[in-house]
C-alpha positions as CSV (number, residue, x, y, z in Angstrom):
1,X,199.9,68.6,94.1
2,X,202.0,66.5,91.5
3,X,198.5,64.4,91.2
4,X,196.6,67.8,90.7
5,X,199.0,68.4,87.7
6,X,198.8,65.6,86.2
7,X,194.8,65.9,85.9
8,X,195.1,69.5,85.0
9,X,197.3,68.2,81.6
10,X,194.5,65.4,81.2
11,X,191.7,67.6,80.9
12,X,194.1,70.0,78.7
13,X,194.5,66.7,76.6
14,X,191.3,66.3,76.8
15,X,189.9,70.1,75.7
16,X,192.2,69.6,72.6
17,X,190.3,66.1,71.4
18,X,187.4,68.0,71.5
19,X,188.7,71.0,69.9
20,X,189.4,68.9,67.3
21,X,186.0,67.2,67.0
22,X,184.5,70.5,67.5
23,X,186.4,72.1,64.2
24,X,185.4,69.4,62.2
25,X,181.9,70.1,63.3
26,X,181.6,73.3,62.1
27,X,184.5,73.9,59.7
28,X,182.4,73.7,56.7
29,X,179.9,76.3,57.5
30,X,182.6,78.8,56.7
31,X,183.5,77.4,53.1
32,X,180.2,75.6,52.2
33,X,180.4,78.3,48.8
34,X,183.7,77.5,48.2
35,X,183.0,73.3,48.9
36,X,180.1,73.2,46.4
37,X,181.3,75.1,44.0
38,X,184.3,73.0,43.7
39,X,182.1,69.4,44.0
40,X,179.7,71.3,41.2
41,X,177.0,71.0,43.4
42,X,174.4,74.2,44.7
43,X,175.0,75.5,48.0
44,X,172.2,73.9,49.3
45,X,173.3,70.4,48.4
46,X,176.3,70.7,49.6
47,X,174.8,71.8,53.1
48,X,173.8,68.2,53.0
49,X,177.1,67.2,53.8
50,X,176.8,69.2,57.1
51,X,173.6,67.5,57.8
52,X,174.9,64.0,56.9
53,X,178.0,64.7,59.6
54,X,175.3,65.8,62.2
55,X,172.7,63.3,61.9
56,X,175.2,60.4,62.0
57,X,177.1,61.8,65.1
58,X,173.6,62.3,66.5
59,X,172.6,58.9,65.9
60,X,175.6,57.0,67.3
61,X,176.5,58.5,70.2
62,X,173.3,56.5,72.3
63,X,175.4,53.4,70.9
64,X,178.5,54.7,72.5
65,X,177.7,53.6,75.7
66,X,178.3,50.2,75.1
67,X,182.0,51.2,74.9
68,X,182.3,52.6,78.2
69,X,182.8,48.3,79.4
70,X,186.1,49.1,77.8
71,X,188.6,51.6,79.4
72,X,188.4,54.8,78.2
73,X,191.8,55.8,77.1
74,X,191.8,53.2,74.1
75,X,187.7,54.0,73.2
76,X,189.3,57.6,72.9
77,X,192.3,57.1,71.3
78,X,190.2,55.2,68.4
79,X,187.5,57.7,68.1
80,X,190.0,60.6,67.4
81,X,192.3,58.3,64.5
82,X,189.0,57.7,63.1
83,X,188.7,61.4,63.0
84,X,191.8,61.8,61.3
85,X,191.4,59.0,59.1
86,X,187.9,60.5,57.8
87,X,189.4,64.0,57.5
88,X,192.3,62.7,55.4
89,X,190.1,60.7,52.9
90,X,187.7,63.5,52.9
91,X,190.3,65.9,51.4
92,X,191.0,63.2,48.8
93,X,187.8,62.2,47.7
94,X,187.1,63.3,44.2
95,X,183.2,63.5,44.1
96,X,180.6,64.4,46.6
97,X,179.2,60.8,47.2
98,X,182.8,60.3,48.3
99,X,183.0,63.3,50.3
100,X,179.4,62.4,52.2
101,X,180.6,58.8,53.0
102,X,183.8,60.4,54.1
103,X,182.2,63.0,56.4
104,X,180.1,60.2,58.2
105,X,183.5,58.2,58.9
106,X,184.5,61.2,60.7
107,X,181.4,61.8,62.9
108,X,181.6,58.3,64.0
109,X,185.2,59.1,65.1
110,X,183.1,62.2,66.8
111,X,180.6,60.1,68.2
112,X,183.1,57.7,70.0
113,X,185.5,60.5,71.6
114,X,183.2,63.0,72.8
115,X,180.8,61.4,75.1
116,X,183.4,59.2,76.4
117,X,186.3,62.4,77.0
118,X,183.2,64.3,78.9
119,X,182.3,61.0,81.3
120,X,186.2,60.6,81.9
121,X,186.7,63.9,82.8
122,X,183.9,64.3,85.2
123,X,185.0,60.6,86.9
124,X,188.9,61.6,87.1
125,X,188.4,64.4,89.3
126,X,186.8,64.7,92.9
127,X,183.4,65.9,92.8
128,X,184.0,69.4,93.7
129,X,186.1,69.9,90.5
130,X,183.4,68.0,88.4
131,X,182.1,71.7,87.0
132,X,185.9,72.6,86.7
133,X,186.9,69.7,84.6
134,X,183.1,70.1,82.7
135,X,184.1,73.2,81.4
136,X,187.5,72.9,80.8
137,X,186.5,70.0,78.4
138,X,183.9,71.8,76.8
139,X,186.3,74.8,76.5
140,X,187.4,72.7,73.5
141,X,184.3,72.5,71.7
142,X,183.4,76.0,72.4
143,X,186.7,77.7,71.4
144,X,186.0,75.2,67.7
145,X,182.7,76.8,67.0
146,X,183.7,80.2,67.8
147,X,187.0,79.6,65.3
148,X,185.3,77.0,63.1
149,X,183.5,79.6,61.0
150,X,186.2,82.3,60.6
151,X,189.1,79.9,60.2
152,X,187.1,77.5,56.9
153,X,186.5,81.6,56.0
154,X,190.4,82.0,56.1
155,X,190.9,78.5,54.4
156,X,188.4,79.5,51.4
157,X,189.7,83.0,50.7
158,X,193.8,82.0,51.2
159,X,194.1,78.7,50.2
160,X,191.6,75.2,49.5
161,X,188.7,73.5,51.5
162,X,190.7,70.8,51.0
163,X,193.8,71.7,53.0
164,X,191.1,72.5,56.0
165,X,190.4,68.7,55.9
166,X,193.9,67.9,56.4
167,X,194.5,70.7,59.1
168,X,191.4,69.0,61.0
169,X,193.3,65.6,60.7
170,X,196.7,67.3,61.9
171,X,194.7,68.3,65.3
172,X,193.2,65.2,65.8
173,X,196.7,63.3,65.9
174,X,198.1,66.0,67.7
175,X,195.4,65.3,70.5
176,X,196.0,61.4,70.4
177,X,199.1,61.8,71.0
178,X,198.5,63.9,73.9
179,X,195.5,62.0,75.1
180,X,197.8,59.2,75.4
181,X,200.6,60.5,77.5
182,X,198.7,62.7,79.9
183,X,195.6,61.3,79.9
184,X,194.8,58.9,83.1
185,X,191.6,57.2,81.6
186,X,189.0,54.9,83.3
187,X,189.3,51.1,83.9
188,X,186.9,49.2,82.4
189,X,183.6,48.2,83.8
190,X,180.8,45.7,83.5
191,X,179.2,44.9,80.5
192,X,176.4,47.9,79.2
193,X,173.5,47.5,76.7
194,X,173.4,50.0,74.1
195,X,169.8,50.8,75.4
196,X,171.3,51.3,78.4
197,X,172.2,55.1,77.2
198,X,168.2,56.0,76.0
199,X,167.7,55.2,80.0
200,X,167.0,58.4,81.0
201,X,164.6,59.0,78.6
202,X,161.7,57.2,80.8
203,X,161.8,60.4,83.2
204,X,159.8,62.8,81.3
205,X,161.4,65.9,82.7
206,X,165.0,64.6,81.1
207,X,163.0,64.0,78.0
208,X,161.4,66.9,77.8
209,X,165.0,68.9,78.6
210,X,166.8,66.9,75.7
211,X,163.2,68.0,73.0
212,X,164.1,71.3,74.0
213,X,167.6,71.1,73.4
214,X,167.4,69.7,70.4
215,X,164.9,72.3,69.0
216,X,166.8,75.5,70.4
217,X,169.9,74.5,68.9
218,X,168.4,73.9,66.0
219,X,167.2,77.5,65.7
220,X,170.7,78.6,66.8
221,X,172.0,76.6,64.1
222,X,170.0,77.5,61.4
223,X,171.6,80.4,60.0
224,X,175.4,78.8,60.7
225,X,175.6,77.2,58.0
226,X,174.6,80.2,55.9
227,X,176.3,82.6,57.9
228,X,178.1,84.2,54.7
229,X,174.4,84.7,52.8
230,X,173.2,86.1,55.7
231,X,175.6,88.7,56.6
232,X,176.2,89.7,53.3
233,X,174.7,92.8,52.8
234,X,176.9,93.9,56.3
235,X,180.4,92.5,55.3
236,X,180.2,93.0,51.2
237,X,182.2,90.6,49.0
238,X,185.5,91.2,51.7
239,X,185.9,87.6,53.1
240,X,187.9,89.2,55.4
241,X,185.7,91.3,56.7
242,X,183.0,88.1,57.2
243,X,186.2,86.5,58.5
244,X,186.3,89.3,61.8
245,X,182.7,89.4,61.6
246,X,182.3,85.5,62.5
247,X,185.4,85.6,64.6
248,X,183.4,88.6,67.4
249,X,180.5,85.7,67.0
250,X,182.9,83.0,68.1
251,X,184.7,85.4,70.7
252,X,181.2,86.0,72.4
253,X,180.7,82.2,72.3
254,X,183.5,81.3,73.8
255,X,182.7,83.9,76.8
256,X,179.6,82.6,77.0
257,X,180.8,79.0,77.6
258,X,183.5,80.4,79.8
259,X,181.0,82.6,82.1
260,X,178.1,79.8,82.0
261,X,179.1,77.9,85.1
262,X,179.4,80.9,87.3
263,X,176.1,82.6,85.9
264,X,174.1,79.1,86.4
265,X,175.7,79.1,90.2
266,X,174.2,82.7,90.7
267,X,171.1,82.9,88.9
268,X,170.2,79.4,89.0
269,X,169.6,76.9,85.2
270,X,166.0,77.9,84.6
271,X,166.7,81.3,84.6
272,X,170.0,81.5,82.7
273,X,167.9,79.1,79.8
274,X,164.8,81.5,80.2
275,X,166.5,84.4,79.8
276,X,169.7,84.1,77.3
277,X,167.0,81.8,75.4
278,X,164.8,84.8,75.0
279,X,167.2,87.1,74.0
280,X,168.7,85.0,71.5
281,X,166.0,84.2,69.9
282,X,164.6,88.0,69.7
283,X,168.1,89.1,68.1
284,X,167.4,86.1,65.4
285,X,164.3,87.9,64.8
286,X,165.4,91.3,64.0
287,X,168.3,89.9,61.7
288,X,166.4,90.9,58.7
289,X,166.6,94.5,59.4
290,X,170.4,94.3,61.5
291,X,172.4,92.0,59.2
292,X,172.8,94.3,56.6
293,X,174.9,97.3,58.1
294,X,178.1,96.9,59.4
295,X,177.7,97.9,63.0
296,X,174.3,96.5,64.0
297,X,176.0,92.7,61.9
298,X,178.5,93.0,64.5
299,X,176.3,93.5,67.5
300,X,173.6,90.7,66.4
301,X,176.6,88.1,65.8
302,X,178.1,88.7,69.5
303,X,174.3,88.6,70.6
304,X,173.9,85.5,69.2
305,X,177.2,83.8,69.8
306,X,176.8,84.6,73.7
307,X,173.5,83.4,73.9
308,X,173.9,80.0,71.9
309,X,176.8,78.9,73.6
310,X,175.8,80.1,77.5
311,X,173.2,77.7,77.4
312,X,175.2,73.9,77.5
313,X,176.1,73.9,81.2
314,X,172.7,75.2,82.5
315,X,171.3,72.7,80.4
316,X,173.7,70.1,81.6
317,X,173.2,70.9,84.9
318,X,169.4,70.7,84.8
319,X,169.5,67.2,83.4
320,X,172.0,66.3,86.2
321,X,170.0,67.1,88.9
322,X,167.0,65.0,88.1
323,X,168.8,62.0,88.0
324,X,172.7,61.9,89.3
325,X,172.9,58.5,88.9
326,X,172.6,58.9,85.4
327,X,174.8,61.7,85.2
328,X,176.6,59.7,82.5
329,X,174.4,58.5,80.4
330,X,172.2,62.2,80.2
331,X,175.7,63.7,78.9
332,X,175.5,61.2,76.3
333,X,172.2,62.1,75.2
334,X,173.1,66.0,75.6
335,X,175.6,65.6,72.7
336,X,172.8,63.3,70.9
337,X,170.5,66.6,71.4
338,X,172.6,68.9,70.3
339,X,173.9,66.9,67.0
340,X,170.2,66.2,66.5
341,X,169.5,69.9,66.5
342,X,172.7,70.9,64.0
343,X,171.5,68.2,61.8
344,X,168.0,69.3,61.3
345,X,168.9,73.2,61.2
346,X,171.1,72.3,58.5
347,X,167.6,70.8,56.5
348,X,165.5,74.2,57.5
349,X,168.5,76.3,56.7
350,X,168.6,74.0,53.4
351,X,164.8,74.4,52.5
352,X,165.2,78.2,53.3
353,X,167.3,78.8,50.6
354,X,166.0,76.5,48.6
355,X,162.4,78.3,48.5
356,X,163.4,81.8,50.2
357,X,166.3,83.7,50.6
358,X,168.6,84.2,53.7
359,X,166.1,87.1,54.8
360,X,164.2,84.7,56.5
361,X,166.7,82.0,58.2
362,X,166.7,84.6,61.5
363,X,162.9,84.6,61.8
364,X,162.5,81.3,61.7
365,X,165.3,80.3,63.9
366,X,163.5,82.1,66.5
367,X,160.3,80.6,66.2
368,X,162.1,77.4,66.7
369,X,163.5,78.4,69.9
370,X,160.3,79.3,71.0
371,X,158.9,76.0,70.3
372,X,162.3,74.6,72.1
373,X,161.6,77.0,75.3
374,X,158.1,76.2,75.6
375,X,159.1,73.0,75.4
376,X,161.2,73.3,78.4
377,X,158.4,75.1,80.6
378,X,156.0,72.3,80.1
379,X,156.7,71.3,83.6
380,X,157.2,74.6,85.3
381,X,156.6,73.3,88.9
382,X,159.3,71.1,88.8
383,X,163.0,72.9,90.2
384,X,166.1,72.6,88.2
C-alpha cells in the first residue's frame, strides 16, 4: 500500500511536469494579438513563434532517446529547468528575434521531459496500471490545452503576455521540485543511438499511424492559434466572453482525454479514431456558418475540444500493439507526430490569414483530417 502511494504522488509529480510543458505549448494561442502587437509585428508573424516552439520540440524529441542511457529522474529534472530558464528569458527579451530564440530554448526543455516522464511512468508501475499511469500523465497535458487558451486570454485582457511567461516558469520549478521528491525514476541503461528512436518507423503500419497523426492534429490545430479571429463574430470584442468560450473547449478536452481509455476498452482504437475523427472534422467544416452566434460558438468549441483530445490514447494504443517491444520508443515518436502537426497548422493557419480570412481555417482543417484519416485506413485489413 505505502509503495502504491508513493507511485500515485510520482505520477501526480509527473502530470504537473507536463502541465507545465503543456501550458507553454499552447499559452500563446490565447494572446498571440496581444504578443504581436506588443513585438510590432502582424499577427501572422508572430504565429511564427508558435511554429518555431513546435517544429523544434518536434524535431528533438527522436534525439531524446539517447538520454534514456541516463536515469530518468536527472534527464527530467534538466528538461523542466530548461523550461523555466527559456520562459524566464522569454519574458525578458526585448525583440522578437530574441523572443523566437527564446521559445526554442524552452521546447528543447519540452522535448527532454515529456517523452522521458511518459516512458517512466509506464515502466514504474506493473503492467496492469500502465493505461492508469498513461492517462494520469497525460492528464497534465490535457488539462494545459484545455486552460492554455482561456488562461493567455485572462493574461492579455488583466495584465501582460509577459507575466504569462514567468507564470509558465513558476510551474515548471514547482514541478521540479516535486518530480524530485516523489518521483522514483528509472536506473540507467545501456548505451542507445539516437536512430535508435526512428526504429519503428521500418513497420509501415506504425508509419503510417504517426502520417496520420501528424496530419489530423494538424487540422485540429489549425484554427488554435486563431481561436480569437475565428470566434469573433460569436463572442464580440468581450475577452471574457472568448475567455468562457475557450474554457467549455478545454473542459470538453479534458473529458475527452479523461473518457478515452474507457471508450478505446469498449469500442475498440479504430473505431474511436474513425468515428470522433469524423465528427470533428465535420464540426470544422460547418464553422463558417456556427462560429458566429453565441450558442452554436459554444457547441462547435465543445465539439471540437472532445473530439481532438479523445483521440491520443486510441492512437497510442494502436501504435502499441503492433510492436510492444517498442512501446517506448513509438511514445517518442507520438509526441514527435503531434509537435509535427501543431507546427505545421501554425504555417496553414499562418498562410490563411495571410491570403484569406478566419472564414476558412475550419474548412480547411477538415480537409486535412481527411487526408490524416485516410491516411490511417490505408491498411484496413490490419487490427488495432
Amino acid at each position: 500500500m505505502e509503495l502504491e502511494r508513493f507511485t500515485r504522488a510520482g505520477l501526480l509529480a509527473l502530470a504537473l511536469g507536463t502541465f507545465a510543458v503543456g501550458t507553454d505549448s499552447f499559452l500563446l494561442a490565447g494572446m498571440l494579438p496581444q504578443m504581436a502587437a506588443a513585438l510590432h509585428v502582424s499577427i501572422p508573424v508572430g504565429g511564427q513563434v508558435i511554429i518555431a516552439y513546435a517544429l523544434a520540440h518536434a524535431l528533438l524529441s527522436p534525439a531524446v532517446v539517447a538520454a534514456l542511457r541516463w536515469p530518468s529522474k536527472p534527464v527530467m529534472l534538466a528538461g523542466l529547468s530548461l523550461l523555466v530558464l527559456g520562459n524566464v528569458l522569454t519574458g525578458l527579451a526585448p525583440d522578437f528575434g530574441l523572443v523566437v530564440a527564446c521559445r526554442i530554448l524552452a521546447a528543447l526543455g519540452g522535448a527532454v521531459f515529456l517523452p522521458i516522464c511518459t516512458v517512466t511512468a509506464v515502466s514504474t508501475v506493473p503492467p496492469h496500471r500502465r493505461g492508469f499511469a498513461l492517462s494520469t500523465v497525460r492528464g497534465g497535458s490535457t488539462a494545459a490545452a484545455a486552460l492554455g487558451i482561456p488562461t493567455g486570454v485572462a493574461f492579455a485582457t488583466l495584465a501582460d503576455w509577459r507575466l504569462a511567461m514567468y507564470f509558465v516558469a513558476a510551474l515548471g520549478a514547482l514541478a521540479a521540485v516535486c518530480v524530485a521528491l516523489l518521483t522514483p525514476g528509472l536506473p540507467a541503461t545501456a548505451p542507445i543511438r539516437p536512430s535508435r528512436g526512428l526504429a519503428p518507423l521500418a513497420d509501415s503500419r506504425i508509419g503510417l499511424t504517426l502520417l496520420m497523426t501528424a496530419l489530423v492534429f494538424c487540422g485540429l490545430f489549425t484554427p488554435y492559434s486563431y481561436a480569437a479571429q475565428l470566434f469573433h463574430d460569436g463572442t464580440g470584442t468581450d475577452g471574457g466572453r472568448l475567455a468562457l468560450l475557450l474554457g467549455a473547449w478545454g473542459a470538453a478536452a479534458l473529458t475527452g482525454a479523461l473518457t478515452s481509455a474507457r471508450l478505446t476498452d469498449r469500442l475498440g482504437a479504430r473505431r474511436v479514431i474513425r468515428g470522433c475523427g469524423l465528427i470533428g472534422l465535420i464540426n470544422l467544416a460547418l464553422t463558417p456558418w456556427s462560429a458566429d452566434r453565441p450558442l452554436t460558438a459554444l457547441l462547435a468549441a465543445v465539439v471540437w475540444g472532445y473530439c481532438g483530445w479523445v483521440l491520443i490514447v486510441p492512437i497510442q494504443h494502436r501504435l502499441i500493439g503492433f510492436n510492444p517491444a517498442a512501446a517506448p520508443f513509438s511514445i517518442l515518436l507520438t509526441s514527435t507526430a503531434c509537435y509535427t502537426g501543431l507546427a505545421l497548422s501554425g504555417a496553414v493557419g499562418a498562410l490563411l490569414m495571410t491570403w484569406t480570412d478566419a472564414r476558412y481555417l475550419g474548412p480547411v482543417a477538415a480537409a486535412i483530417m481527411l487526408i490524416g484519416l485516410a491516411v490511417g485506413e490505408l491498411r484496413p485489413r490490419l487490427a488495432y
